[in-house]
C-alpha positions as a Markdown table, in Angstrom:
| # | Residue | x | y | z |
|---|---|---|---|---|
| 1 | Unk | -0.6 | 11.8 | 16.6 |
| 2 | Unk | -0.6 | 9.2 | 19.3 |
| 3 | Unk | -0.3 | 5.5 | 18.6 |
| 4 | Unk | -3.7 | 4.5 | 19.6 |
| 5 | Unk | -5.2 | 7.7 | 17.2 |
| 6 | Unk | -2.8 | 6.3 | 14.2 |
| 7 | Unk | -4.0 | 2.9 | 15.1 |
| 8 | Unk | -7.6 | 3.7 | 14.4 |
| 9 | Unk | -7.4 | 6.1 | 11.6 |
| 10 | Unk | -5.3 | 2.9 | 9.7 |
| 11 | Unk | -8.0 | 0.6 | 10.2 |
| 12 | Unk | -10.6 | 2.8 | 8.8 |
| 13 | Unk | -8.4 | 4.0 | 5.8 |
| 14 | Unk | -7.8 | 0.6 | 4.9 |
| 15 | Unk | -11.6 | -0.7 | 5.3 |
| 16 | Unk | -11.9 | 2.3 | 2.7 |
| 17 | Unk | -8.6 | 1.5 | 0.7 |
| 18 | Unk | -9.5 | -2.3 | 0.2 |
| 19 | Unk | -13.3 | -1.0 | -0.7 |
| 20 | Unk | -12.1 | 0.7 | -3.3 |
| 21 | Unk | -9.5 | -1.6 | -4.5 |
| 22 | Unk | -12.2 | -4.4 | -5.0 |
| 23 | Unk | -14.7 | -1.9 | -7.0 |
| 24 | Unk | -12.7 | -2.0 | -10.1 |
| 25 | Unk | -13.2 | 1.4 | -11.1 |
| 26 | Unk | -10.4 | 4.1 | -11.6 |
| 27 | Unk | -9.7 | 5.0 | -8.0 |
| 28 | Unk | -10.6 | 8.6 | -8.7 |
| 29 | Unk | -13.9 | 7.9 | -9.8 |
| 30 | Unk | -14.8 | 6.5 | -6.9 |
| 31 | Unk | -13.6 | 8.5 | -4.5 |
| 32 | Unk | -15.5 | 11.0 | -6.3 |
| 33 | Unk | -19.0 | 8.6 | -5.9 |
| 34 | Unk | -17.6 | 8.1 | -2.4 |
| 35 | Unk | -17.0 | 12.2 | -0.9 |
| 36 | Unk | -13.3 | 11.4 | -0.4 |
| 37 | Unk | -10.5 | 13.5 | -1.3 |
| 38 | Unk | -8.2 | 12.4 | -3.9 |
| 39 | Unk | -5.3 | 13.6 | -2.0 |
| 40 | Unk | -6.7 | 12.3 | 1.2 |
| 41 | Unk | -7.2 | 8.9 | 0.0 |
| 42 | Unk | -3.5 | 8.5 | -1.8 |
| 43 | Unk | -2.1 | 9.9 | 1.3 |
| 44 | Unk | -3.6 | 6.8 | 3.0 |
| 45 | Unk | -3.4 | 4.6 | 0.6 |
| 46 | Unk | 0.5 | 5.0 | 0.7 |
| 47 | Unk | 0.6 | 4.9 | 4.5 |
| 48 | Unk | -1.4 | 1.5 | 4.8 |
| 49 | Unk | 0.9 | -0.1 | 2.0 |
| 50 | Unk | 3.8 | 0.8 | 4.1 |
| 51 | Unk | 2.0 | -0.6 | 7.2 |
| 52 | Unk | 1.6 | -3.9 | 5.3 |
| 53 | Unk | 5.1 | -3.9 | 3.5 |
| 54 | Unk | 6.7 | -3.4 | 7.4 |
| 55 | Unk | 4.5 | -6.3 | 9.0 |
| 56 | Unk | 5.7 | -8.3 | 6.0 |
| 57 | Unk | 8.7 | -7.5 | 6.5 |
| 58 | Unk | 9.1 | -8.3 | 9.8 |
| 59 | Unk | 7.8 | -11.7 | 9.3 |
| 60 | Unk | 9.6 | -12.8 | 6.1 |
| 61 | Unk | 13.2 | -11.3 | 5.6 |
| 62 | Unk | 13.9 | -10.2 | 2.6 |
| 63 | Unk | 16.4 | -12.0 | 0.7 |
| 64 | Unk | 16.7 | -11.1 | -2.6 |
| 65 | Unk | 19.7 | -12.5 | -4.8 |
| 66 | Unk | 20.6 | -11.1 | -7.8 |
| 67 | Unk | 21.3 | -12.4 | -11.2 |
| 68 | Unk | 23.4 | -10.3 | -14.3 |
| 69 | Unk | 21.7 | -11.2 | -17.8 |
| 70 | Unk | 24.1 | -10.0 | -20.6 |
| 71 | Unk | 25.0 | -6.3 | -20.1 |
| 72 | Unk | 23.6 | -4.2 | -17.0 |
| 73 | Unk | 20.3 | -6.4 | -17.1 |
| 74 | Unk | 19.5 | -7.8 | -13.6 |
| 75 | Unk | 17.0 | -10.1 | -12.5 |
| 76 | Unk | 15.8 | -11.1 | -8.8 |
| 77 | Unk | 15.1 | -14.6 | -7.7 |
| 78 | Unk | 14.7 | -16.0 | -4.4 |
């Protein structure tokens, strides 16, 4: 798939993603109101969250320390 193809399919999958996120129905239900494919929509649904997570990423370094709480109990903080 080219870049501008994956560019365009993203945009609509997450108009549709962020649609359904804001209904606050099970996300199965409404693809089923909606004609979308289960399958199709988790496919997307991942693929825009790692869209967002690598923008994000890009922008804001992640810089996670790590704290030990008694015995194998870890907790982050920035």
């Amino acid at each position: 798939m080219d870049k501008i193809t994956h560019e365009m399919r993203l945009s609509k999958w997450t108009t549709i993603v962020r649609e359904c996120n804001n209904r606050g129905i099970p996300k199965k239900e409404w693809c089923a109101a909606n004609g979308v494919h289960n399958k199709q929509f988790f496919y997307w649904q991942r693929r825009v969250r790692e869209e967002v997570f690598q923008e994000v990423k890009n922008i804001v370094p992640l810089e996670t320390n790590f704290a030990q709480l008694g015995n194998r109990q870890f907790v982050a903080f920035a």
